[in-house]
Each structure stands twice: as structure tokens, then as C-alpha cells.
C-alpha positions as CSV (number, residue, x, y, z in Angstrom):
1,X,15.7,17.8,15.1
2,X,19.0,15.6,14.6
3,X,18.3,13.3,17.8
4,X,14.6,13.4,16.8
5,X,15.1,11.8,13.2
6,X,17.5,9.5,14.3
7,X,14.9,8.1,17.1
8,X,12.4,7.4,14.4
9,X,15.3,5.9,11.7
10,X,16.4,3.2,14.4
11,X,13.0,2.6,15.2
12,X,12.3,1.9,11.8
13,X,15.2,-0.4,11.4
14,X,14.2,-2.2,14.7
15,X,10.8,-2.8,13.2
16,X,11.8,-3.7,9.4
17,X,14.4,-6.5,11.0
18,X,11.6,-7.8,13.3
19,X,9.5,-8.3,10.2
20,X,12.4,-10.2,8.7
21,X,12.7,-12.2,11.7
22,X,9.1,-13.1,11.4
23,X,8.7,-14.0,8.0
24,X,11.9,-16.4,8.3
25,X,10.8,-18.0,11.2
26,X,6.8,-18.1,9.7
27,X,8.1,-20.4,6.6
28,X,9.5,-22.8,8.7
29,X,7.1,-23.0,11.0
30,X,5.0,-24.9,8.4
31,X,3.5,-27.9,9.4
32,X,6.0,-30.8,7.3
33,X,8.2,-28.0,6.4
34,X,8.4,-26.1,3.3
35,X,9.9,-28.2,1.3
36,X,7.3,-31.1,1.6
37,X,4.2,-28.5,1.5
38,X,5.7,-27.4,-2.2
39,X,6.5,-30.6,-3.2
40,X,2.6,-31.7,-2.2
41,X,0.8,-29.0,-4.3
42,X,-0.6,-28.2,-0.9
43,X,-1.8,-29.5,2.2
44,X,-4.1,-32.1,1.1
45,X,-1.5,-32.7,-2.0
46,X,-0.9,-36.5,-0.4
47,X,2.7,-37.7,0.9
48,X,5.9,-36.5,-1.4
49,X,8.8,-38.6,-1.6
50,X,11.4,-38.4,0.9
51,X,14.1,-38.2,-0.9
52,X,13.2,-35.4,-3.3
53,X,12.0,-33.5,0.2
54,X,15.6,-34.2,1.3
55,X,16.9,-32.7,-2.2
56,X,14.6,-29.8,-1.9
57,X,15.4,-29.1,1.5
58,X,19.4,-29.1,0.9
59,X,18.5,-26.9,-2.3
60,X,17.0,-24.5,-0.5
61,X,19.1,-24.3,2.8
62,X,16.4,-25.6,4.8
63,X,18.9,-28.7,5.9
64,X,21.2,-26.3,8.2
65,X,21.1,-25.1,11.7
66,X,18.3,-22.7,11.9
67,X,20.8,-19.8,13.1
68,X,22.9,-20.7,9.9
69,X,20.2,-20.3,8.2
70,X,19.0,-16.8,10.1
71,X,22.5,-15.3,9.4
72,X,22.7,-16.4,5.7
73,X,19.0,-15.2,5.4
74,X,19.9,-11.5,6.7
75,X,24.0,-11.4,5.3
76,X,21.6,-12.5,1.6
77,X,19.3,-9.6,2.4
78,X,21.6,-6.9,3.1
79,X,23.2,-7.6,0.3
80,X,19.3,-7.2,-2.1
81,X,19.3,-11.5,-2.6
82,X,15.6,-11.9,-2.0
83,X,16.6,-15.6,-2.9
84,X,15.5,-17.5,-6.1
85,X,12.1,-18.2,-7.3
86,X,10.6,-22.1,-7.0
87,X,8.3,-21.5,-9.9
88,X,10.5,-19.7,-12.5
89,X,14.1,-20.4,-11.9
90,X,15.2,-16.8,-11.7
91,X,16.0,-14.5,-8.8
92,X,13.2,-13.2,-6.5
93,X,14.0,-10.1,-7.8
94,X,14.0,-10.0,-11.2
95,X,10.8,-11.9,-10.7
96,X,9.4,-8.8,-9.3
97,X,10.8,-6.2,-10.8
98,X,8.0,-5.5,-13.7
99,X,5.0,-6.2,-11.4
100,X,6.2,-3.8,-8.6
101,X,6.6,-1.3,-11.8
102,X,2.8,-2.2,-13.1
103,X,1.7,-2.2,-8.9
104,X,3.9,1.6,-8.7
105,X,1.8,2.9,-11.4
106,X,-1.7,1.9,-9.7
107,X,-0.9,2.9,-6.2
108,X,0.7,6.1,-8.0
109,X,-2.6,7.3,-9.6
110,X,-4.7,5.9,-6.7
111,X,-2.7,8.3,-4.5
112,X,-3.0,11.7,-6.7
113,X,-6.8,10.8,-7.5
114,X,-7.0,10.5,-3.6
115,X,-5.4,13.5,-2.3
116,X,-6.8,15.8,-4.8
117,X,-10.5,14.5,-5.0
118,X,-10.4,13.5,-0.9
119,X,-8.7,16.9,0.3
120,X,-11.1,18.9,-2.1
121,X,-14.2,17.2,-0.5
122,X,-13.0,17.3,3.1
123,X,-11.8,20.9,2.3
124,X,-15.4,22.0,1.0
125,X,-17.8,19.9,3.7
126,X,-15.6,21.2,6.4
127,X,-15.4,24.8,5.3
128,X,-19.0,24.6,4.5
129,X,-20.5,22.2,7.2
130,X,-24.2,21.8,7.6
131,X,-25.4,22.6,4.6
132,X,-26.5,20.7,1.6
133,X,-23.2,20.3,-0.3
134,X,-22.0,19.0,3.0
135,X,-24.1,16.7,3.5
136,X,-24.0,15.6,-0.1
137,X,-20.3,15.0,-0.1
138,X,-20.3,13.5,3.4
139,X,-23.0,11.2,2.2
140,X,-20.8,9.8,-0.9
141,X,-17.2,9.7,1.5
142,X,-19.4,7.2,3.9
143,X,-20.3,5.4,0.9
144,X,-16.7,5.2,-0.5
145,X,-15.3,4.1,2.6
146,X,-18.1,1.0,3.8
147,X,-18.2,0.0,0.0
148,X,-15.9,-3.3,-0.3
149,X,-13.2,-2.5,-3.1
150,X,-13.6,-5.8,-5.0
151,X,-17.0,-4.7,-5.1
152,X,-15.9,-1.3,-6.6
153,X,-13.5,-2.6,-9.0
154,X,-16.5,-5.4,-10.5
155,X,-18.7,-2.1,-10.7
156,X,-16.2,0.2,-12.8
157,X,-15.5,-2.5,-14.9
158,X,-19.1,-3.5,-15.8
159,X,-19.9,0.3,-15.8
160,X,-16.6,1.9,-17.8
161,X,-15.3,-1.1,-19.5
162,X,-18.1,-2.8,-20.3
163,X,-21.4,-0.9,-20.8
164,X,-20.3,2.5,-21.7
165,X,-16.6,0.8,-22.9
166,X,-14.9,4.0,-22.2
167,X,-12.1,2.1,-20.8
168,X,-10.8,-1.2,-21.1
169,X,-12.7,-3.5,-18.6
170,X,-9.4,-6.2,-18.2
171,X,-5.8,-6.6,-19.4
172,X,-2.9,-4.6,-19.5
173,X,-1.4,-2.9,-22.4
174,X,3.2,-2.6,-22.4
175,X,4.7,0.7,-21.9
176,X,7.1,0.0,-24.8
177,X,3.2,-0.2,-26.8
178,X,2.8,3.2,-26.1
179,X,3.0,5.2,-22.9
180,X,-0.8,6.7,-23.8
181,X,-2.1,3.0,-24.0
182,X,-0.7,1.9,-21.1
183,X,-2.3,4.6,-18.9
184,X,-5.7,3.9,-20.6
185,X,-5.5,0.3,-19.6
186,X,-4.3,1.4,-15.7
187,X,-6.5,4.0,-15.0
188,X,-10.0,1.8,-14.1
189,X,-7.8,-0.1,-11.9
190,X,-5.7,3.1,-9.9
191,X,-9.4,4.1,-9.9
192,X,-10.7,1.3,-8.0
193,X,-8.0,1.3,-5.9
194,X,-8.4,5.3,-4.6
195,X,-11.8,4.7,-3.6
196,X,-10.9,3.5,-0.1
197,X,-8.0,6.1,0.4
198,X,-9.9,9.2,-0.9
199,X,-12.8,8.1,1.7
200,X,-10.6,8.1,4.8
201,X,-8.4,11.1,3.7
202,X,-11.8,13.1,2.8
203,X,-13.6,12.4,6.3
204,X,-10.0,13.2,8.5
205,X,-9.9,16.5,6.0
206,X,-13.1,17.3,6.8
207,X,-12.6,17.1,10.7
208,X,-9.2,18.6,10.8
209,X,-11.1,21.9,9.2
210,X,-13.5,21.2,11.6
211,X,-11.2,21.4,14.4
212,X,-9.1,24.0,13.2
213,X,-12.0,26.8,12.4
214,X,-13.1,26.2,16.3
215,X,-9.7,27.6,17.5
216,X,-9.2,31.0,19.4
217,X,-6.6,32.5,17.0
218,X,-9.0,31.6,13.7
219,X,-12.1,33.7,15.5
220,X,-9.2,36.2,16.1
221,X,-8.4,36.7,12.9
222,X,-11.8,36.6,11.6
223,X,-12.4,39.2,13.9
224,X,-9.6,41.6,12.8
225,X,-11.3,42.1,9.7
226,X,-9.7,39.3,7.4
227,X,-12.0,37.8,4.9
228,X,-12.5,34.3,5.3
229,X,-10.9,33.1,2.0
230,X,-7.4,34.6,3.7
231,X,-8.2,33.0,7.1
232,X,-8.8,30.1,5.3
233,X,-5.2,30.2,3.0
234,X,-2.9,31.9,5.5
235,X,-4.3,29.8,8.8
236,X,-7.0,27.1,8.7
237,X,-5.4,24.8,5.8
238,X,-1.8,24.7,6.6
239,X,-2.7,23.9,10.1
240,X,-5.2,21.6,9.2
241,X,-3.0,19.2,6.6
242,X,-0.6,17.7,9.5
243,X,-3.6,14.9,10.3
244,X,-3.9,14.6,6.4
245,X,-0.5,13.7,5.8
246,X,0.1,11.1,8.8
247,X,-3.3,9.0,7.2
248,X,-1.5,9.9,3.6
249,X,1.2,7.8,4.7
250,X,-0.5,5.2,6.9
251,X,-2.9,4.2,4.2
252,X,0.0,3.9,1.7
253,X,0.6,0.2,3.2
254,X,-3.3,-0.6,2.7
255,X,-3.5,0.7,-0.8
256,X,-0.5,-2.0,-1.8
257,X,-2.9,-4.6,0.2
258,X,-5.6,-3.6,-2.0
259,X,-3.9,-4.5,-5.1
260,X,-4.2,-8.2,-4.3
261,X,-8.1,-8.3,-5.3
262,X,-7.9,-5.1,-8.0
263,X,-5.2,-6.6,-9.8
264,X,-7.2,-10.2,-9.5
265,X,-10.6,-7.9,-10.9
266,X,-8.7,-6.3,-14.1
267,X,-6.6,-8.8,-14.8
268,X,-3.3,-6.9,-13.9
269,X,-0.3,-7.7,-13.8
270,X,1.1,-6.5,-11.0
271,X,3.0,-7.9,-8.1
272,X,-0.4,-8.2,-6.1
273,X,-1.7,-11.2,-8.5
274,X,2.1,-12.2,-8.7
275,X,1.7,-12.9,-5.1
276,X,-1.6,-14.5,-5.1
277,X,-0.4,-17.0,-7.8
278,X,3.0,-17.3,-6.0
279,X,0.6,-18.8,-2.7
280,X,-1.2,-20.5,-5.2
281,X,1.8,-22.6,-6.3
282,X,3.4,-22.7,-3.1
283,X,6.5,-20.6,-4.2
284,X,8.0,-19.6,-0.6
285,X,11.0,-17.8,-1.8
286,X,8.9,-15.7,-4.0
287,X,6.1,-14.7,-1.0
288,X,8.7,-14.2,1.3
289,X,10.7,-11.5,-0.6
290,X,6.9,-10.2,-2.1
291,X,5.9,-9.7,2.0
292,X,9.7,-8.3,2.9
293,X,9.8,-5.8,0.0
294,X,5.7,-4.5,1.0
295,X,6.7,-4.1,4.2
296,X,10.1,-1.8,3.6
297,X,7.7,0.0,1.9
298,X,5.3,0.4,4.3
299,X,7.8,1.1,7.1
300,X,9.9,3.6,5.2
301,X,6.7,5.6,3.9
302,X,5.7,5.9,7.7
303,X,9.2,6.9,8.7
304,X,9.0,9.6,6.2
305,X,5.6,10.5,7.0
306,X,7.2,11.1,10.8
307,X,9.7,13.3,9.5
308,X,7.0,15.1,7.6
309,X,5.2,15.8,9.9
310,X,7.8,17.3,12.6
311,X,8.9,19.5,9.8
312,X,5.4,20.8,9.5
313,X,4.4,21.1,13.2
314,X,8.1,21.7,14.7
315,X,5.7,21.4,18.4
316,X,6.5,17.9,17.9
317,X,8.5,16.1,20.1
318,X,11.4,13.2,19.6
């Protein structure tokens, strides 16, 4: 167990300092360099001045040795300096720190609306296969998962915000406003957002029950005499979630994706649209430490996700 979660910990920090690598070596690999893309407004911006590329350049670092530059980049890193924001004059993260809160709360709801409305639905259609509820909720998961979710965010918004205003369609409301408030405004969006995830988590439920009921020891048990409800509780489930949590944990890194075109639909202000506008204004420092942070996240969730699972299925090997 000790050799087998130290395998996956160094393979995580093997891939998290390749993603660094990458995104240091992916700003400077702009065409003019950074400094004279940001000072353009863009590519088709027209020609900056030299001199205030020069100034820029030395401001930023860009005007050393590129492996100066890699080993003050990581020695910054490992000590939390994201570096500081072009477009607001403050650290990268302090920049970030309330939308990665507001983006926390969406991916949070996303994720308990997911699991409890996609593992009920693959639970049911696979317990229950070929019949009408089945096909019913298989019907809707297929739906969920094909359906675009810019398209589903414009939809619950016109629907829930706007026609039947049960919730508000855009905007955000403070915690310190009220903690009641703030949830009202964030649940269209964390709704959106689950669509996708309670789609994939539903269909692998579903076939992990599938899979499960067709083993020998299930028709064993069945034919000892135990009821099916106990078979069900005391061997198909258990045995059946290991599948469910590794797409759990997986999708965690597409649901903080997703957040870029929710966010964009309902107004929110999380660090998805903070990352849109930070492209939008060409604020490198800002999208680098944005696309760093998301991929800890992402890395870490799937490292825990690993150990997860060899706690639950202790047949797994390092």
C-alpha cells in the first residue's frame, strides 16, 4: 500500500512539473514575444514601441536567460508567487482568490446534484434494465450527455430565470448579503454545469450494475435464498461504485473547463470568465497561474481518486 501510494504521488509530481514546464515555455513561444503581443492589444493590434516592449520585457523578466528565467519561475512557484497581474496591479493570487471561491461553489453543487441524481438513475436503469423506466431514464442520460452545455445554461435561464423567474436568470448576489441569497443566485448555474457530469456518471452507473448482476457470486447469492434488495446492498453496489468514483474524479477537471461558457451565460463571477477576460486583455501572468492552479487541481483530484480506488478494490496493483 506504502510503495503503491508513493508510485502514484511522484507520478503526480512528475506530471504537475511537466505542466509547468509547458505553460512557461508556451508564453514565450509567442510569436513577437509576450511583451509586444500585450502591448499590441493583440495580434493585429499594429507595431508597439520598442522601447516600452524593452521596459515591459525587463518588468516582467522576460529580458534574462530563459533558464534564469525557468529557475526563478519554479523557486516563485514553490514558494505560492503565481506572479503579478498585467491588468490589475496585484498579485496573481489575490486576483483569484474570490473567483476560485464563486467557481468552488458551482463545481461544488454541480458535483452533489451529479452523484446523487446520476448514481440514482444509473442505479434504477441498471437494476431495472429493459423495462420502461429504463428506457425512460436511459433516454434522458443520452440527452444530457450529446446536449452542448452553453446550450443548457441559455435554456435554464430562459426557462427558470426568465419565464417562470423562479431563479435569477444572471448576476451574482455576495455571501456577506446573505448566505440564502447567494445560493439562489448559484444554483441555475451549478445546475447547468452537472448536466454533463450526471450524464457520464449515470450511463457508467448503469453499466457497472450491469456488469456486476452478471457475475457468478451475485447468481450465487440470489440462489441461496437472499432477496434481491440484500444482494443488491451487501454485493452489487459496493462492487459496482469503483468505475463510478474513477469517472467522479476524472470529470472533476472537465466540470472546471465548463465553467468558462456557464460562468460567460449567468454572468458569474468566477475564475472561468476571469480567465476569458484575462485572454481577452492579454494578461499572461494572470492565464498562466489561472491554467497552473486548474491543473493542480485536476492532477491532485486524480491522484486521490487513485488512492480511492485501491482502498476500495485492494486487487489493485501499484
Amino acid at each position: 500500500m506504502i510503495r503503491y501510494i508513493l508510485v502514484r504521488v511522484g507520478l503526480g509530481a512528475v506530471t504537475i512539473w511537466g505542466v509547468v514546464t509547458a505553460v512557461f515555455l508556451a508564453l514565450r513561444a509567442v510569436p513577437g514575444g509576450p511583451a509586444a503581443i500585450i502591448l499590441q492589444g493583440g495580434a493585429g493590434g499594429g507595431e508597439a514601441n520598442p522601447a516600452a516592449i524593452a521596459a515591459l520585457e525587463n518588468e516582467l523578466g522576460l529580458d534574462r536567460p530563459l533558464v534564469e528565467q525557468y529557475a526563478i519561475y519554479l523557486w516563485d512557484l514553490l514558494r505560492g508567487d503565481l506572479g503579478s497581474s498585467i491588468r490589475y496591479s496585484s498579485p496573481v493570487g489575490e486576483v483569484m482568490a474570490a473567483p476560485f471561491g464563486n467557481t468552488i461553489v458551482l463545481v461544488v453543487i454541480a458535483l452533489i446534484i451529479g452523484l446523487v441524481v446520476g448514481i440514482a438513475f444509473g442505479t434504477i436503469s441498471g437494476n431495472w434494465s429493459g423495462g420502461v423506466l429504463d428506457r425512460i431514464l436511459s433516454g434522458v442520460l443520452s440527452v444530457a450527455v450529446s446536449t452542448p452545455g452553453f446550450v443548457i445554461a441559455i435554456f435554464l435561464a430562459l426557462v427558470f430565470g426568465v419565464i417562470l423567474g423562479w431563479f435569477p436568470s444572471l448576476g451574482f448576489s455576495p455571501i456577506q448579503d446573505g448566505f440564502g441569497a447567494f445560493l439562489w443566485h448559484a444554483f441555475l448555474p451549478g445546475l447547468a454545469l452537472s448536466f454533463g457530469f450526471l450524464a457520464m456518471l449515470g450511463r457508467v452507473t448503469r453499466t457497472s450494475v450491469l456488469a456486476v448482476r452478471r457475475e457468478d457470486w451475485v447468481r450465487t447469492a440470489r440462489g441461496m435464498g437472499l432477496s434481491r434488495p440484500r444482494v443488491f446492498r451487501r454485493h452489487v453496489f459496493r462492487n459496482a461504485m469503483n468505475p463510478v468514483v474513477t469517472v467522479s474524479g476524472l470529470q472533476l477537471g472537465t466540470l472546471l473547463g465548463a465553467t468558462v461558457l456557464v460562468e460567460q451565460v449567468f454572468n458569474w463571477p468566477g475564475v472561468g470568465l476571469t480567465l476569458l477576460n484575462a485572454i481577452n486583455g492579454r494578461d499572461y501572468p494572470l492565464v498562466q497561474g489561472i491554467v497552473i492552479v486548474f491543473a493542480i487541481v485536476f492532477i491532485v483530484s486524480n491522484l486521490i481518486v487513485d488512492l480511492l480506488y485501491r482502498f476500495l478494490d485492494p486487487r489493485v496493483e501499484a
